[in-house]
C-alpha angles and dihedrals in degrees: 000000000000115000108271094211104042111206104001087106121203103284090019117126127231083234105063098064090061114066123053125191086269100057095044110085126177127205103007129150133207124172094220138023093238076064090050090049096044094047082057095042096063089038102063088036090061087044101045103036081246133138097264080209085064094054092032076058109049094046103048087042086062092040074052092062089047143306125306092209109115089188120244085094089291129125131174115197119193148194137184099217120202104225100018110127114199118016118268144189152201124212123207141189110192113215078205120046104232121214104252107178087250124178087240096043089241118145113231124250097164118061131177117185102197109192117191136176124276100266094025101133111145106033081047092058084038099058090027076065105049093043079054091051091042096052091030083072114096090205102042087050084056101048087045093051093050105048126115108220149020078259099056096042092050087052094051088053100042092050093053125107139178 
């Protein structure tokens, strides 16, 4: 019987897959979130052959709804993209923690846009709850604050697991 989840191997998370040394950024600074959005816009449109307006879009229409900040300096931004295939996402590190409108008043240092395809519903909940669990971990936010490079940060991701 072929593998019904190719590539997501045993132990593997639903996050890994994800971020690529190119969509995860250290040490950057925006002075809003519609800056934020619009840097990772432009990011996963380059990436994905997709309008960087129609993910600029998505995500500030669901920011819009209310804030993806879960408190803790964490925020997850997310889109529904018409035409994305596989679900994607961008990690970053802000040099400059950015007011988020989060339930605790912290301002967010750890942001994971998580773009996913249009009907996408349960593989979006799914990873929406993993990135909650991941951040959720006093230690993992720790280890993730403190390393030193888009390396470091991936393999703390991509050793992660539930």
């Amino acid at each position: 019987m072929p593998d019904p989840f190719p590539g997501f191997a045993t132990g593997m998370n639903l996050i890994a897959p994800l971020i690529t040394s190119e969509t995860t950024l250290v040490d950057l600074s925006f002075s809003s979130k519609k800056k934020l959005f619009e840097h990772a816009a432009e990011l996963l449109a380059q990436a994905h052959g997709l309008k960087s307006a129609d993910i600029f879009t998505s995500l500030f229409e669901r920011e819009r709804l209310g804030s993806t900040a879960l408190g803790h300096g964490i925020a997850i931004p997310h889109g529904r993209i018409k035409g994305l295939k596989d679900s994607s996402g961008a990690f970053y590190r802000l040099k400059t923690p950015l007011d988020f409108d989060a339930p605790d008043n912290q301002p967010v240092t750890l942001c994971f846009i998580l773009l996913v395809p249009q009907d996408a519903n349960e593989r979006h909940l799914q990873i929406l709850g993993e990135l909650a669990q991941v951040f959720g971990d006093d230690t993992m936010r720790t280890k993730l604050l403190n390393a030193a490079t888009p390396a470091e940060l991936i393999a703390l991701i991509g050793a992660w697991s539930s």
